[in-house]
TORSEDREN-44261 format. One record per residue (C-alpha): x, y, z. Coordinates in steps of 0.001 Angstrom, whole numbers, padded with zeros to 6 digits, always signed. Example, Ala and Ser with C-alpha at 12.3 -4.5 7.8 and 13.67 -1.06 7.14 Angstrom:
! residues 2
+012300-004500+007800+013670-001060+007140
! end
This chain:
! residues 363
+219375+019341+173650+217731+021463+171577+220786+023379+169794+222245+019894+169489+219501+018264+167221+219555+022165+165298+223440+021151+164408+222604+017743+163850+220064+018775+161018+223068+021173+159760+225623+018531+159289+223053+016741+157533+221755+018975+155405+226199+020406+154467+226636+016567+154149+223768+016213+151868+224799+019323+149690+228443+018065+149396+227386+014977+148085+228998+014230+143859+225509+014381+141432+225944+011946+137914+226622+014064+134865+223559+014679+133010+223830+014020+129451+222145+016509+126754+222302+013479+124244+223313+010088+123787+226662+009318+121956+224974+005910+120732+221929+007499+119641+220958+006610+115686+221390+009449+113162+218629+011938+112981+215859+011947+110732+216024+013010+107174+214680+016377+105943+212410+014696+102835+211741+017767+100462+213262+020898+100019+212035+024143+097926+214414+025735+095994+214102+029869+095240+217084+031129+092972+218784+034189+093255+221610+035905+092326+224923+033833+092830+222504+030936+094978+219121+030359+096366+217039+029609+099275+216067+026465+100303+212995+026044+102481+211807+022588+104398+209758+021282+107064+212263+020056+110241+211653+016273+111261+210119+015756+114832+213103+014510+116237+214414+015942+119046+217659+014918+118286+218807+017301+115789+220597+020624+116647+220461+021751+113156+220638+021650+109438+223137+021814+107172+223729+022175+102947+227180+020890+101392+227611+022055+097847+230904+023245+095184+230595+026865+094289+233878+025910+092234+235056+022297+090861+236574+020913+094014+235671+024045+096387+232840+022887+098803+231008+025550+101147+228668+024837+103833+226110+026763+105532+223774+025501+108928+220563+026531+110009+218861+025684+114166+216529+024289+114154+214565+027860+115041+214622+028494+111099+212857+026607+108424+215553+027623+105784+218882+027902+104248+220196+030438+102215+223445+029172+099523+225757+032027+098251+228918+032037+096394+227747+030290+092642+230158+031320+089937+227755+029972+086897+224018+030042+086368+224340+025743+085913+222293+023469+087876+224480+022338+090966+223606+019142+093116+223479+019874+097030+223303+017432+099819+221001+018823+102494+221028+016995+105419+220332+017243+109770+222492+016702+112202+222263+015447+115269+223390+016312+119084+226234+013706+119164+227233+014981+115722+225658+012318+113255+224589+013088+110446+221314+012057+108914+220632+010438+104930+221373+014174+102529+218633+015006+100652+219920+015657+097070+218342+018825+095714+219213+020332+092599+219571+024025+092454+219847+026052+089313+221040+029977+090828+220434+033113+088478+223159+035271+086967+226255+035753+089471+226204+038808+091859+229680+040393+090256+228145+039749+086559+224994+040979+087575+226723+044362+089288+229176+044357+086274+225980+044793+083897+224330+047757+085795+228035+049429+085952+229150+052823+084257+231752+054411+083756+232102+058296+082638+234451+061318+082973+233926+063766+085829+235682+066668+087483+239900+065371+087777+238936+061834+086922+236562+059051+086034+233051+058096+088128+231769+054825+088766+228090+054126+088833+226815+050784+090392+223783+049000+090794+222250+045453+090996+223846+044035+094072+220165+043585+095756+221660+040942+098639+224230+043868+099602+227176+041797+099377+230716+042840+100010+232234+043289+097134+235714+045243+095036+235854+047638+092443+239014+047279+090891+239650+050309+088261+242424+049520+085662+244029+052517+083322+246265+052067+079981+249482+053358+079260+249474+055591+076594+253545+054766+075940+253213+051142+076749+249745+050050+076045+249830+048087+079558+247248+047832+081941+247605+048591+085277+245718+049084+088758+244710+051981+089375+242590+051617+092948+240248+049457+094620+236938+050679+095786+235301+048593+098470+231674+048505+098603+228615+045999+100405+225747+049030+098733+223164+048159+096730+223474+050387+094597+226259+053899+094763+229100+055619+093236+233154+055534+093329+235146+058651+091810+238793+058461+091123+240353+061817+091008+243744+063181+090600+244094+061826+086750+245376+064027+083828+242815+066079+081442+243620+063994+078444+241837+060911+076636+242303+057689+078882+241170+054453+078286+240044+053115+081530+238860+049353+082958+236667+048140+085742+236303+044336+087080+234140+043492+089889+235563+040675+092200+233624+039229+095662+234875+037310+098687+234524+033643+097337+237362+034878+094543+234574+035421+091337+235458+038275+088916+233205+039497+086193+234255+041020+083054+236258+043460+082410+233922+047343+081400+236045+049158+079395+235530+052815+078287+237638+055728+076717+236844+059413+079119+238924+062379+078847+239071+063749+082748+237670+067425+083174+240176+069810+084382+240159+070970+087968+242388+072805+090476+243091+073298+093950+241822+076641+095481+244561+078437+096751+245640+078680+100490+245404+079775+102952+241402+080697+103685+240091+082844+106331+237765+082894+109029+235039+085600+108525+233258+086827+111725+230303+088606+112237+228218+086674+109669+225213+084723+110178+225470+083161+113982+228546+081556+114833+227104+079036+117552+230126+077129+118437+233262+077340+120751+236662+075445+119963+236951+072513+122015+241063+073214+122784+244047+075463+121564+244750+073249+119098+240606+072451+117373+240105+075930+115912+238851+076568+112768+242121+077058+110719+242802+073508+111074+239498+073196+108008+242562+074243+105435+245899+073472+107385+246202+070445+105169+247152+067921+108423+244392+064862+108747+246456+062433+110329+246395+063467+113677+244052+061488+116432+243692+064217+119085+244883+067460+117597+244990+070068+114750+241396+069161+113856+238299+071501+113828+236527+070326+116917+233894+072215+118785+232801+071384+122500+229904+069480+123098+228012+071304+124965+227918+074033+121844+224304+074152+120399+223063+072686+117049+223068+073563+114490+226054+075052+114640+227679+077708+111995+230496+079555+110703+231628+081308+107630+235031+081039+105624+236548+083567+103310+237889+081537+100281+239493+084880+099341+239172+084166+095176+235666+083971+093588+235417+080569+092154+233305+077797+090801+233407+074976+093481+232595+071848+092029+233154+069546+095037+234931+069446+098713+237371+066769+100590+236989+066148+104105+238965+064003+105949+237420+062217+109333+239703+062264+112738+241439+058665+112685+240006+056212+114756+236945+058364+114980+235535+057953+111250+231924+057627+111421+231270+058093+114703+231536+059691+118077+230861+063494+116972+231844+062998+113332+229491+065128+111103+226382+063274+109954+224513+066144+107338+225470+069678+107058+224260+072285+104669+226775+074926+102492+226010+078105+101501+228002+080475+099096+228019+083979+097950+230491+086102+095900+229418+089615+097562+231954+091377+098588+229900+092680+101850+227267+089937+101755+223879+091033+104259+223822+089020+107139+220761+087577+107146+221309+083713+106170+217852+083999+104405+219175+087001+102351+218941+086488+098384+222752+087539+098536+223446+083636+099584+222982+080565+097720+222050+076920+098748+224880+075174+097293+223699+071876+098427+222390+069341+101359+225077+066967+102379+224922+063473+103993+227873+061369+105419+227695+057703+105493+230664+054832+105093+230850+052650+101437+230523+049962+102994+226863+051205+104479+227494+049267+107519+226563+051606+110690+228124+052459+114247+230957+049683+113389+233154+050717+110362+235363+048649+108017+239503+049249+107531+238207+050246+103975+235386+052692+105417+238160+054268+107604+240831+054630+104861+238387+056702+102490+236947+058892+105488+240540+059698+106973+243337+059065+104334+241592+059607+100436+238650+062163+102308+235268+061629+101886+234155+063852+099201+231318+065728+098505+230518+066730+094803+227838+069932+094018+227340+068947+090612+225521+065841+089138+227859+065650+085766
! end
């Protein structure tokens, strides 16, 4: 009798558990519009501003939202939760006042009465880059200095060059950067007068002005192949990772390769780690190209800082602390677009494809 009321209380209990529960509802579909946000702050900055307010007591809203034209007919949006007490606007092409609705919204997606808020931004974020630009000759080409873009947005350096014959302009390269402030070099141009143009362009389709200036390049060459591997200098603390990662593959011209024909050491080989190439001509080095392992640029085991030392003794001492070497420079490695552990298309095209470059003098 016993193991019959047990089963009983079972049956009753599966029964019980089995039984269809009413949907709860998070909101109500017929509930009124949420309450207004009734006054705003507005602090400019480049290309926007932030707008700060005090959030209703309504339980009702899910967030807040700002509707405003960054161009005649071209609305943008931006929301807040209701976890922030603010709003930033981008995207301004002109320093005029611009009217923008700030409003809540509510769980069943009505909207409250917008607060109209006027909003005067300062100077646009390409104009103000644009002024804190220059341009200048350097070793094979023309450098790029930047500054100004204090928000770090993502913008494009696009450097123009006349035709001597036809007076035209045309594109030279785009540079993609989201820095503050930084460099771009183009190399590869001839060692004669060129007038040269740079325009600064962002995602919501702004350009600034065009920066013109006339350089003359400075004259540079390739040092001549191939280089050599010298041994029994300073401590050579590494081991080549495969038959196909030793050192020759510094100078053997092939970047384009994933898993091979790279200069890759195993991992369990100390740091730092050194090693000393014979450039075999005595020569002033004004800058080095390296070019990253595809799909690998900027991370896994990609070089982060390194240091390079030179010397143009025949039979140099081998003591690394030796006056017969010089310091030639500390180097750091880090992608334009200063975004870390996830690089852009653009980061991986200068690292593997152009070669990151790595200049020893300050022209």
């Amino acid at each position: 009798m016993k193991k019959v009321f047990l089963y009983t209380v079972a049956s009753l209990l599966i029964w019980a558990g089995c039984k269809e529960e009413e949907r709860i509802d998070f909101f109500s579909a017929n509930a009124s519009a949420p309450l207004p946000i009734e006054a705003v702050s507005v602090t400019p900055r480049h290309g926007g501003a932030v707008l700060k307010y005090q959030i209703p007591k309504d339980e009702n809203i899910i967030c807040v939202k700002a509707v405003y034209e960054i161009n005649p007919g071209q609305l943008s949006e931006v929301k807040s939760s209701t976890y922030l007490d603010s709003l930033v606007l981008q995207g301004f092409a002109t320093e005029e006042t611009m009217q923008v609705k700030v409003l809540t919204v509510g769980r069943n997606g009505k909207e409250s009465t917008p607060l109209l808020v006027d909003v005067t931004p300062l100077t646009p974020v390409v104009m103000e880059v644009a002024s804190n630009c220059a341009i200048k000759e350097t070793i094979g080409g023309v450098k790029i200095s930047y500054a100004g873009n204090d928000y770090k947005d993502n913008l494009v350096y696009v450097l123009l060059a006349q035709n001597p014959e036809t007076d035209e302009w045309n594109e030279v390269r785009k540079f993609y950067s989201g820095l503050e402030k930084g460099s771009h070099i183009q190399r590869g141009m001839d060692a004669v007068e060129t007038n040269v143009g740079l325009y600064i362009t962002d995602r919501w389709g702004h350009s600034s002005d065009t920066i013109f200036a006339m350089v003359t390049p400075i004259f540079e060459e390739e040092v001549p192949k191939p280089f050599a591997h010298k041994e029994g200098l300073w401590d050579n603390t590494w081991t080549a990772g495969g038959p196909n990662w030793g050192i020759e593959c510094l100078w053997d011209g092939r970047w384009d390769h994933k898993s091979e024909y790279a200069f890759i050491t195993t991992k369990s080989s100390t740091l730092p780690q050194t090693f000393v190439i014979d450039l075999k001509h005595k020569v002033e080095i004004t800058r080095i190209v390296a070019h990253q392992r595809p799909e690998y640029t900027y991370i896994d085991t990609s070089v982060k800082e390194f240091e390079l030392w030179g010397t143009c003794v025949d039979s140099p001492n081998v003591d690394a602390g030796h006056p017969d070497w010089i310091n030639l420079g500390r180097f750091s490695s880090y992608p334009p677009s200063g975004q870390i552990g996830n690089p852009t298309p653009e980061d991986a095209e200068y690292a593997n494809v152009q070669g990151e470059e790595f200049e020893f003098l300050d022209e």
